[in-house]
GUTOR-421401 format. One record per residue (C-alpha): residue number from 1; residue in three letters; x, y negated, z negated. Coordinates in steps of 0.1 Angstrom, whole numbers. Each point is the difference from the previous one (the first is absolute). Layout:
N
NUM; Ala; X; Y; Z;
...
end
This chain:
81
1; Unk; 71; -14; -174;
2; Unk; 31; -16; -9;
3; Unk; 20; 29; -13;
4; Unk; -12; 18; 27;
5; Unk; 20; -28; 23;
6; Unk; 29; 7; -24;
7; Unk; -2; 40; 6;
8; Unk; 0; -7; 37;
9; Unk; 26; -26; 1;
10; Unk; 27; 20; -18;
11; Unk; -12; 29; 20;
12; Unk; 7; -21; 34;
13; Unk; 37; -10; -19;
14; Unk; 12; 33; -3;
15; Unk; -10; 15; 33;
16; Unk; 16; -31; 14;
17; Unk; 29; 10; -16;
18; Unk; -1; 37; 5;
19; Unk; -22; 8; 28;
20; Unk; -5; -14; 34;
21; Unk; -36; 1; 23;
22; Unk; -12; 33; -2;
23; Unk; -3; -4; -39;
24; Unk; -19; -32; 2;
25; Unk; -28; 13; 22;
26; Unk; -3; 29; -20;
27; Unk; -3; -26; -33;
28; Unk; -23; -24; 19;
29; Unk; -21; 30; 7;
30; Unk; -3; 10; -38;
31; Unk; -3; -36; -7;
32; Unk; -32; -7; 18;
33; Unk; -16; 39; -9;
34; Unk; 10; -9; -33;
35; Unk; -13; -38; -1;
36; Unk; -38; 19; 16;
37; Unk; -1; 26; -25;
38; Unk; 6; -27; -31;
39; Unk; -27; -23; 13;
40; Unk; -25; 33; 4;
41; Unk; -10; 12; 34;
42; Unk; -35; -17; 2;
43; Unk; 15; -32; 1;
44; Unk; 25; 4; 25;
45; Unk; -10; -23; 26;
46; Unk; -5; -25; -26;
47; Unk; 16; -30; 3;
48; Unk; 17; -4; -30;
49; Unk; 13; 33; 2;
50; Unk; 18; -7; 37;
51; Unk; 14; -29; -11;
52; Unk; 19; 12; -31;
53; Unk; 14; 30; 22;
54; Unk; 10; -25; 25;
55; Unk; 21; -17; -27;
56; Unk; 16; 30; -15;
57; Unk; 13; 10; 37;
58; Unk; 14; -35; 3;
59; Unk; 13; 1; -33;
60; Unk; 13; 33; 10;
61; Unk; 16; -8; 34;
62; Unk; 11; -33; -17;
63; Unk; 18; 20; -29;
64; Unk; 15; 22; 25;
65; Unk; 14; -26; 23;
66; Unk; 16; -16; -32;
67; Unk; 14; 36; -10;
68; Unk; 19; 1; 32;
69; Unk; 15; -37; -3;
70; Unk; 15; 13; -29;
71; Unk; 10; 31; 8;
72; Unk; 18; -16; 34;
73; Unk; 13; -26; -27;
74; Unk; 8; 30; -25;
75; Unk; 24; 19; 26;
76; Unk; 15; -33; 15;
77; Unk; 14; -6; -31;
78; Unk; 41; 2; 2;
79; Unk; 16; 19; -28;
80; Unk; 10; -20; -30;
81; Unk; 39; 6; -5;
end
């Protein structure tokens, strides 16, 4: 679970840097098929199972928000003379 975190967390970085919107709802999509197909289909309602996916889209949206901080930060930035 915790490199998974790590996967999505650099994941939310970079499109935070990159990408805007439409890129996150396409990786929160893939994030929760992805998170129900790992856990196994029968236990898809369990609760277990909800609750990590829940935390990797937080984690997600989270790292995401922090990627566009910096990006903002990134091209703020005046040019070093």
């Amino acid at each position: 679970m915790f490199w998974g975190l790590v996967a999505v967390g650099a994941i939310g970085i970079l499109l935070g840097l990159r990408v805007r919107a439409p890129a996150l709802i396409v990786a929160t999509a893939a994030t929760v098929v992805v998170g129900a197909v790992a856990g196994g289909i029968g236990s898809l309602f369990d609760w277990h199972r909800l609750l990590s996916i829940l935390l990797l889209l937080v984690t997600l949206q989270c790292a995401y928000l922090l990627g566009l901080l910096l990006g903002v930060m990134w091209r703020r930035m005046p040019p070093e003379q």
